[in-house]
C-alpha positions as CSV (number, residue, x, y, z in Angstrom):
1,X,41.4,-10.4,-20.8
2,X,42.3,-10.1,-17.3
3,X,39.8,-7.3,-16.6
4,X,36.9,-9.6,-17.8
5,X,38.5,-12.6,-15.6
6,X,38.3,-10.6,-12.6
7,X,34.9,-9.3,-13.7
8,X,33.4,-12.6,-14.0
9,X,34.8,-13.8,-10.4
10,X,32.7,-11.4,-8.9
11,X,30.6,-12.4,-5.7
12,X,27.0,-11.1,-5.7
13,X,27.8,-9.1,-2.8
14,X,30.2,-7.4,-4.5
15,X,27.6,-6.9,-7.7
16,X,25.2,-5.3,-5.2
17,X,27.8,-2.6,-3.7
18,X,28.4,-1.6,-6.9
19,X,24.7,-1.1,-7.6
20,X,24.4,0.9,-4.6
21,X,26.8,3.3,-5.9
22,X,25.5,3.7,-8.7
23,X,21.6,4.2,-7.2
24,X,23.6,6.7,-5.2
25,X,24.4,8.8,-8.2
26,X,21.8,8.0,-10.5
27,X,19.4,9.2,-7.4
28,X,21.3,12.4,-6.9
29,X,21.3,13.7,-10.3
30,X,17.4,12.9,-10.8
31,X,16.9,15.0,-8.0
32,X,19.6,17.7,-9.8
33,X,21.6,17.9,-6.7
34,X,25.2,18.4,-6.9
35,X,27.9,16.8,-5.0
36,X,28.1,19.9,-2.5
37,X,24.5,19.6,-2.1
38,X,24.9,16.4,-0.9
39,X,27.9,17.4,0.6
40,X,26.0,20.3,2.6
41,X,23.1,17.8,3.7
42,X,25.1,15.3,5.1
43,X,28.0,16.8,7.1
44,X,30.1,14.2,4.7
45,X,33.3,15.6,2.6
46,X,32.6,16.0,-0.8
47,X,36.2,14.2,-1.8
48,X,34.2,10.9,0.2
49,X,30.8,11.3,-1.2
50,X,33.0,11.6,-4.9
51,X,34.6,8.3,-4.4
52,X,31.3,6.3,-2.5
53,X,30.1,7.3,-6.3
54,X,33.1,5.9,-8.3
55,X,32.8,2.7,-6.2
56,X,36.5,3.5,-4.9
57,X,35.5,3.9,-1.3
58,X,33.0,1.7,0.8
59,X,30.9,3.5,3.3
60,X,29.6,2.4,6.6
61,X,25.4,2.2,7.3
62,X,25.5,5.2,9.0
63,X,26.8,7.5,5.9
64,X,24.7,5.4,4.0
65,X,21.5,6.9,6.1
66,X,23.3,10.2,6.3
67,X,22.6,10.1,2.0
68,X,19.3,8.4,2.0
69,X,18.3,11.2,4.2
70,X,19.8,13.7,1.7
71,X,18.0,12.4,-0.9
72,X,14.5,12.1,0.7
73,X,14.4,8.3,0.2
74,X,14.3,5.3,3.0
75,X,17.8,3.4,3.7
76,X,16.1,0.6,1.6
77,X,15.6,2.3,-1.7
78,X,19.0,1.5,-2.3
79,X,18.5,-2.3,-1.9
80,X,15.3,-2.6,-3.9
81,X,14.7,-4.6,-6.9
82,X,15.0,-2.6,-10.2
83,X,11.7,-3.4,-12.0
């Protein structure tokens, strides 16, 4: 009950950070990398790129670029509308 309370209390800004780290993985396996791949391509640790994934760490616009580079996509993929 408490899980959906806190759920449901939710700012919009926090709704979209957790879509972005999902895009994130969703992105990465499409593309059948792995998280040393990503790991490689970036110069991040795979333990951070792990937890960006899971939502359990926030990452600053620069790492952000450092994946959407990794990936082959613009920063702004990430903060599209899904269609």
């Amino acid at each position: 009950m408490l899980y959906s309370y806190i759920l449901s209390t939710r700012t919009k800004g926090e709704k979209r950070m957790d879509d972005l780290h999902e895009r994130i993985k969703a992105l990465r396996l499409r593309q059948n990398f792995t998280l040393k791949d990503i790991s490689d391509r970036t110069g991040l640790s795979l333990s951070f790129i792990s937890q960006v994934e899971r939502g359990s760490s926030s990452l600053s616009v620069t790492s952000l670029n450092k994946i959407a580079e990794a990936l082959n996509v613009p920063i702004t993929y990430f903060f599209e509308q899904a269609n």
